[in-house]
Backbone as a ProteinNet text record, in pm:
[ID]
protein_1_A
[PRIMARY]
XXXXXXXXXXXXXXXXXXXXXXXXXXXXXXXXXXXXXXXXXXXXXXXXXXXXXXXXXXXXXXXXXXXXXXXXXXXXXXXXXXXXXXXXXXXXXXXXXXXXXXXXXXXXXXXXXXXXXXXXXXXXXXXXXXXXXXXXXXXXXXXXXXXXXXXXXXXXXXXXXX
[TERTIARY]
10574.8	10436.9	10352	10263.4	10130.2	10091.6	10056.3	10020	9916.9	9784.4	9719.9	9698	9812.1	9766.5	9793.8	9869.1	9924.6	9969	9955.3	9988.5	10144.9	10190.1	10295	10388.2	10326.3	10373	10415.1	10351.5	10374.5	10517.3	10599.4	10765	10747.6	10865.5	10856.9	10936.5	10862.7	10940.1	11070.9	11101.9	11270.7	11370.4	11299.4	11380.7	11437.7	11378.7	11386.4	11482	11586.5	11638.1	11604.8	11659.1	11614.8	11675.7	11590.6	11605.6	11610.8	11669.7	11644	11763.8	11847.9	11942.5	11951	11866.3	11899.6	11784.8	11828.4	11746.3	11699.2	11591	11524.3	11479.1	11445.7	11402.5	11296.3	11195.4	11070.1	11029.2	11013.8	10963.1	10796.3	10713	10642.1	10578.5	10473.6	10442.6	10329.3	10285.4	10144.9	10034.8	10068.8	10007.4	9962	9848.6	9738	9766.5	9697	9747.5	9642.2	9549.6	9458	9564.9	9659.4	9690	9824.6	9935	10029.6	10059	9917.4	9956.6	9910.6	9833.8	9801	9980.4	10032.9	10202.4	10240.8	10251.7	10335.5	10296.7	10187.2	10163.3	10167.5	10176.4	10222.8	10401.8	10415.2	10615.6	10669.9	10591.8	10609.2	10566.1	10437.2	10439.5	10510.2	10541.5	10630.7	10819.2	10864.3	10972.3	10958.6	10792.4	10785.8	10800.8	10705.3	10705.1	10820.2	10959.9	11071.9	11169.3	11115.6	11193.7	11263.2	11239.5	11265.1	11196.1	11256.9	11249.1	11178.1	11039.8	10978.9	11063.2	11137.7	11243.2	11307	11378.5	11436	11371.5	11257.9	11209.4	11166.5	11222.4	11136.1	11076.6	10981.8	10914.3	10878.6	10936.4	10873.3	10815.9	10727	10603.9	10710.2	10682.9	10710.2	10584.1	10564.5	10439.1	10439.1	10519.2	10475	10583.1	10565.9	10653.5	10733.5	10741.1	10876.6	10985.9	10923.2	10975.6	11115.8	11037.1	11108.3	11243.5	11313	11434.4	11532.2	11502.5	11552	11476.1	11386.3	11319.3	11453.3	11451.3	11497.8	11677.2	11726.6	11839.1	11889.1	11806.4	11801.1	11758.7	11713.7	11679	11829.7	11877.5	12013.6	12137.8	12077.2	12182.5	12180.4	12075.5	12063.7	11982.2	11973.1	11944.3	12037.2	12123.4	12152	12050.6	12059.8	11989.4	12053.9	12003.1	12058.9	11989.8	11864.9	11815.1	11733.3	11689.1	11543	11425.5	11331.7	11198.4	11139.7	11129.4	11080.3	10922	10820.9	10695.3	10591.9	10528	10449.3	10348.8	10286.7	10171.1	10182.2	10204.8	10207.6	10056.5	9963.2	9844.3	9854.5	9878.9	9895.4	9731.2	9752.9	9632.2	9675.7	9587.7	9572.8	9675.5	9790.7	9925.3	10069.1	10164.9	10264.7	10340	10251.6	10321	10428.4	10315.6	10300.7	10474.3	10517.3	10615.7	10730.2	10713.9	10801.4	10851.2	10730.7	10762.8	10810.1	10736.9	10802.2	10927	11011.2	11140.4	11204	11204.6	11271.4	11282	11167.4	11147.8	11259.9	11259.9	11291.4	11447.6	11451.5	11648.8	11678.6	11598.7	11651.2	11689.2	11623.8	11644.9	11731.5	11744.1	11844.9	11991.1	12007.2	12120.3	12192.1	12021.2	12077.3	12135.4	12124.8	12185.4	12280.8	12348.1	12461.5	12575	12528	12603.3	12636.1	12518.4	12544.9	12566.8	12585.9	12624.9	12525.4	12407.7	12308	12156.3	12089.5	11983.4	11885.1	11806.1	11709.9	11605.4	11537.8	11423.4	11300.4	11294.3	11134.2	11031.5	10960.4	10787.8	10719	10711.4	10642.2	10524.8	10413.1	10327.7	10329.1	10275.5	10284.7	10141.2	10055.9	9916.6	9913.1	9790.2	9678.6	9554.5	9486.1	9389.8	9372.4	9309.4	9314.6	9298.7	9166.3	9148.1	9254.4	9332.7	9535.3	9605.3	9597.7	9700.3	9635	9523.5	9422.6	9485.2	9433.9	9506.7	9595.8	9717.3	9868.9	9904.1	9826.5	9828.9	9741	9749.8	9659.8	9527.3	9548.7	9442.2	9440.4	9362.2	9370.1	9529.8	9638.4	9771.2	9896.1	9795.6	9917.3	9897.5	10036.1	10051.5	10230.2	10265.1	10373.8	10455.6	10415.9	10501.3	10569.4	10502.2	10567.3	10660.3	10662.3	10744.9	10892.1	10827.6	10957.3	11027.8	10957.7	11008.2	11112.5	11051.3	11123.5	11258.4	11263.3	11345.8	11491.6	11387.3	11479.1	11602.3	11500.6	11553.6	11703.6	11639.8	11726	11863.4	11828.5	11985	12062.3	11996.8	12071	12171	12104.2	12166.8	12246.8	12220.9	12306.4	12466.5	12448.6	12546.9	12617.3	12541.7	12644.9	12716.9	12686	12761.2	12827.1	12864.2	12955	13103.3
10324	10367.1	10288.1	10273.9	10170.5	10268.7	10186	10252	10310.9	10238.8	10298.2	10428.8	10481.4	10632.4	10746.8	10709.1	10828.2	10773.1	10874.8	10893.7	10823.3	10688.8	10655.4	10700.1	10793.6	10824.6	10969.3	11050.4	11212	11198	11306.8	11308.1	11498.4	11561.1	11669.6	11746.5	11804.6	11840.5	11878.1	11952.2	12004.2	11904.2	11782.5	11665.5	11550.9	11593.1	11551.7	11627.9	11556.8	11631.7	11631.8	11749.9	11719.7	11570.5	11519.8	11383.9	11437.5	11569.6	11588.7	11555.9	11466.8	11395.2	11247.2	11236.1	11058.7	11021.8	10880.6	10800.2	10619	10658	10510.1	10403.1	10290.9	10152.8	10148	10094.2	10055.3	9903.9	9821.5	9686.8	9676.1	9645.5	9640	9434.4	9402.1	9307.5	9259.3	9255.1	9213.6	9155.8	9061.2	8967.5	9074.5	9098.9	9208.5	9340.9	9322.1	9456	9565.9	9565.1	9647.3	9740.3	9683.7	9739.3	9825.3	9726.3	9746	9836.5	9864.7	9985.1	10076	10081.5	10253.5	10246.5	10158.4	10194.8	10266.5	10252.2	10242.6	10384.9	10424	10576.8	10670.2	10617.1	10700.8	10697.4	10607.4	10624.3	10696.2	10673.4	10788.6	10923.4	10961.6	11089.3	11138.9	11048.6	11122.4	11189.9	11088.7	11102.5	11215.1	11252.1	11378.8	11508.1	11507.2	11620.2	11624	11559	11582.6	11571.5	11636.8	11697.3	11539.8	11411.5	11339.8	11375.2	11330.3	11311.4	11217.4	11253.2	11065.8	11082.3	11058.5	10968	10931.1	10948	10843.6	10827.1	10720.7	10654.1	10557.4	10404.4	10294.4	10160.1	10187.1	10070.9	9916.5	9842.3	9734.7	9623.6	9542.5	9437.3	9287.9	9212.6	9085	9017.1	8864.9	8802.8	8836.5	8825.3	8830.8	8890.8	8882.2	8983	8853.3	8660.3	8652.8	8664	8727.9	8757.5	8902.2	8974.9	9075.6	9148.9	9054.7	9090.7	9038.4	8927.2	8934	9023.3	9040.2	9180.6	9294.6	9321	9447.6	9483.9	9320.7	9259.2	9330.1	9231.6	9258.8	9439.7	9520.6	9599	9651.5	9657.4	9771.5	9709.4	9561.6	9518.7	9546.5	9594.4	9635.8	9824.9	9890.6	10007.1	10128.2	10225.5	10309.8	10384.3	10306.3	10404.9	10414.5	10480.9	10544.2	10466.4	10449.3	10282.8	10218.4	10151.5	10064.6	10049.6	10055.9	10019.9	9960.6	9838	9734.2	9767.4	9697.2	9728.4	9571.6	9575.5	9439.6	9451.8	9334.8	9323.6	9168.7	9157.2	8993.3	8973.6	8921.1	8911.7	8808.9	8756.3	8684	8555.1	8441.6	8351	8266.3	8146.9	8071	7922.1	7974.1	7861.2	7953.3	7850.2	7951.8	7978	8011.4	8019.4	8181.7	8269.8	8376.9	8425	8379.1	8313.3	8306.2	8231.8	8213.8	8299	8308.9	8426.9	8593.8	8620.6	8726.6	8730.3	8595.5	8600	8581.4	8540.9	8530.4	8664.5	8710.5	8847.5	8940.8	8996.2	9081.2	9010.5	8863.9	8839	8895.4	8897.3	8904.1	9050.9	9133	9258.5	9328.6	9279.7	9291.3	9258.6	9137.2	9083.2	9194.1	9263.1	9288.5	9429.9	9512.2	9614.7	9605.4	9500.9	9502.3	9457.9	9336.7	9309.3	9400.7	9529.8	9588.5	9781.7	9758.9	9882.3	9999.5	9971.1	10074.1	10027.2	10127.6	10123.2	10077.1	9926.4	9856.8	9907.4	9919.1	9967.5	9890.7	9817.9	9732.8	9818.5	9807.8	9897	9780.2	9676.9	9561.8	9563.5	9561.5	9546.5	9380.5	9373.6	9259.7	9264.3	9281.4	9273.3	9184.1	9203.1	9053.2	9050	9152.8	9171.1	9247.1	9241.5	9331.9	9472.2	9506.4	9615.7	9682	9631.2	9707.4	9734.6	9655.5	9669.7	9820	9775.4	9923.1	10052.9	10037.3	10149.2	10222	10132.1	10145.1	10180.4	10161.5	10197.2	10280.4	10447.9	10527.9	10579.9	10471	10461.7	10583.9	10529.8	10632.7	10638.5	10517.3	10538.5	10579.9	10647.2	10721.8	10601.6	10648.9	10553.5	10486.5	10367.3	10293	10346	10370.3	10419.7	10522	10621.9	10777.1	10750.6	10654.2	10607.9	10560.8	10457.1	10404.9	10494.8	10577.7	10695.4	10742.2	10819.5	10933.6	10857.1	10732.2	10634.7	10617	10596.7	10633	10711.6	10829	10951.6	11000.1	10972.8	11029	10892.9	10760.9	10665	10701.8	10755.7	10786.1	10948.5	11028.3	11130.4	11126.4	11015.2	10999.1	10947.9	10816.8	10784.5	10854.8	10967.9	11068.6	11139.9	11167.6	11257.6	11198.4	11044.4	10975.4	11026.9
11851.2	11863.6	11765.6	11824.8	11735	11575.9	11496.2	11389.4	11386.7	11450.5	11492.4	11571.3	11591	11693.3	11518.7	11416.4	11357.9	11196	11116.6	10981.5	10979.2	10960.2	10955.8	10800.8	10725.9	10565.8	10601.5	10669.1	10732.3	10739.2	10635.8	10648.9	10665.7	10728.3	10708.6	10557.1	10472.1	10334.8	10378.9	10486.8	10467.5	10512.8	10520.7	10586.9	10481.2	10313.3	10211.2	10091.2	10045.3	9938.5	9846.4	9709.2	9574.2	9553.4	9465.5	9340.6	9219.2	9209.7	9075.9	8968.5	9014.4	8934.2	8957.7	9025.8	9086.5	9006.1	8982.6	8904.7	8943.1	8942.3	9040.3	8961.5	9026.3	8932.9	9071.9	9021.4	9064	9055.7	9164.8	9110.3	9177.1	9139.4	9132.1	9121	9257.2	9255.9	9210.3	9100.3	9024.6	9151.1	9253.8	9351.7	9400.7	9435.8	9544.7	9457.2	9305.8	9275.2	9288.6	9353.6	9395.5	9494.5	9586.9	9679.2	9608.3	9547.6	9506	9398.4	9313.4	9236.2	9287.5	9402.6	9508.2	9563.6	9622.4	9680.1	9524.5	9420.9	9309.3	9287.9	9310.5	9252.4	9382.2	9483.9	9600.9	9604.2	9568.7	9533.8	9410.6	9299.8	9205.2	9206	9286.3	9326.7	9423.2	9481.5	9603.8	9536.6	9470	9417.8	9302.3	9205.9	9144.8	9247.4	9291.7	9435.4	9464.4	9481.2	9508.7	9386.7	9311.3	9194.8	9081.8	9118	9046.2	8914.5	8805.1	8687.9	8617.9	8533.3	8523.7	8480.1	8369.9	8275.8	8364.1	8466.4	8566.6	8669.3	8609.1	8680.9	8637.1	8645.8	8582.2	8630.3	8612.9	8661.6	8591.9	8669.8	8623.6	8684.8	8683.8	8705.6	8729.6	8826.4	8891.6	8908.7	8916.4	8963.1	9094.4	9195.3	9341.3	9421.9	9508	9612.5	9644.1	9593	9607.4	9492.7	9403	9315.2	9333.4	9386.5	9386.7	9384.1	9455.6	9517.2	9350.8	9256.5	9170.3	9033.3	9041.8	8970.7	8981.7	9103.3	9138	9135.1	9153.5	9141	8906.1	8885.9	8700.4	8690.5	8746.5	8694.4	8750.1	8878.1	8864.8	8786.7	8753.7	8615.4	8503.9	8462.4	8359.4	8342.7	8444.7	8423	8492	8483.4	8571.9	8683.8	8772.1	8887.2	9026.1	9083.9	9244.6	9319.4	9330.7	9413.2	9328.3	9419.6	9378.2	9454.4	9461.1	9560.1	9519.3	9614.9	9558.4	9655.1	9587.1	9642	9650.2	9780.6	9716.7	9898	9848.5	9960.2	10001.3	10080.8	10108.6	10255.2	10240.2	10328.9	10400.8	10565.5	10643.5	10583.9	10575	10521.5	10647.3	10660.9	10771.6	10738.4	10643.2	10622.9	10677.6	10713.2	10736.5	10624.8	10480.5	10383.4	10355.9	10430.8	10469.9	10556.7	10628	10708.6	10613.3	10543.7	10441.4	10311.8	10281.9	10183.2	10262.2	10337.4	10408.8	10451.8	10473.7	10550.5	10405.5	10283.8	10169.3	10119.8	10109.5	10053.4	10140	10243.7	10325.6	10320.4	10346.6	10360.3	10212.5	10114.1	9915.8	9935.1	9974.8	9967.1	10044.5	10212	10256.1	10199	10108.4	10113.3	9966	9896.5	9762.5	9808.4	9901.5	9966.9	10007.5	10096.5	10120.2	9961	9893.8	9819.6	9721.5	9700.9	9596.2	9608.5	9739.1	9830.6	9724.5	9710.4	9662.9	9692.8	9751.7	9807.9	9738.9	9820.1	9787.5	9861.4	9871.7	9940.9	10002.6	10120.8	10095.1	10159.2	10073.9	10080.5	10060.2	10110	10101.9	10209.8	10214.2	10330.9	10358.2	10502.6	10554.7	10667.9	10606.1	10679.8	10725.8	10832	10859.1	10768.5	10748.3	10658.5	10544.3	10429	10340.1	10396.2	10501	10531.2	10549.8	10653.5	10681.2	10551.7	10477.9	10351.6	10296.5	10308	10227.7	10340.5	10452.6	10534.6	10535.2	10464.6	10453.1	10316	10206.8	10063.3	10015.9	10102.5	10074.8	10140.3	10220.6	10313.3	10451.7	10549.4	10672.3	10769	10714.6	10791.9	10680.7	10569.8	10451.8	10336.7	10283.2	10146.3	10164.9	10184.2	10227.6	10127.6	9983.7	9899.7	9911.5	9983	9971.7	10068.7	10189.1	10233.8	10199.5	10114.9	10048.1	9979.2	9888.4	9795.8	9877.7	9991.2	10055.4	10131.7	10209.8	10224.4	10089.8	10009.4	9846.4	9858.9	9860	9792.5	9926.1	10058.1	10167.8	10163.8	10142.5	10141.1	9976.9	9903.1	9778.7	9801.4	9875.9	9941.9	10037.5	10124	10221.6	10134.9	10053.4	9979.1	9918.3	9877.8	9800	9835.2	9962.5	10052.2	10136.7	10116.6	10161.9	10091.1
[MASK]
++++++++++++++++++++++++++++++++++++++++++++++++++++++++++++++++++++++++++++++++++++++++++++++++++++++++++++++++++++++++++++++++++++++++++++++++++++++++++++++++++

């Protein structure tokens, strides 16, 4: 279904478990940070509202969303957590640079899930225009973060109950 018809962030609460022992890493993409710190505080409220813990929760700052995937890579090397969500905005421009970085980004994060059998998360937007990114980060189609959050919180539950 088009994004346009509906609230793509709308999760139902009983469809979400507690986080109140799991502990997350946050990456965060400095590039479009108008957009990227509305995802960052829609993924940290979402993961409070579900009983996460700030203290396990940490965030940290990358230059750009192709950064990310080793951001997020160093943070479960060096932090105990149950996933990671990585967050960023990448804006379609009139090069196929756009192209590129989107397919690096998305293979980095894919590959860091399988290799590290713990949940990476991409909450990355991939607009055509700022207006969309805005839409999608709080805007009139939700916040991508609470997305990712709740994405989080349900593959860290799922794992456990593996």
């Amino acid at each position: 279904m088009s994004s346009a018809q509906h609230n793509l962030s709308h999760v139902h609460d009983g469809e979400i478990p507690s986080a109140k022992e799991m502990h997350f890493g946050i990456v965060v993409s400095e590039w479009n940070t108008e957009i990227t710190s509305k995802l960052l505080t829609g993924a940290c409220n979402a993961l409070l509202k579900y009983e996460a813990k700030e203290k396990n929760i940490i965030v940290k700052w990358v230059p750009g969303s192709f950064e990310l995937p080793l951001g997020a890579q160093l943070v479960a090397d060096s932090h105990k957590v149950d996933a990671v969500i990585c967050l960023g905005c990448i804006i379609q421009g009139e090069t196929r640079h756009f192209d590129f970085i989107c397919n690096a980004v998305s293979t980095g994060i894919m590959r860091l899930n399988l290799e590290y059998s713990l949940p990476f998360i991409f909450g990355v937007l991939t607009p055509n225009t700022m207006q969309q990114a805005q839409d999608r980060a709080g805007g009139r189609f939700g916040n991508k973060g609470d997305e990712a959050a709740t994405s989080a919180i349900k593959m860290v539950a799922m794992q456990q109950n593996i």
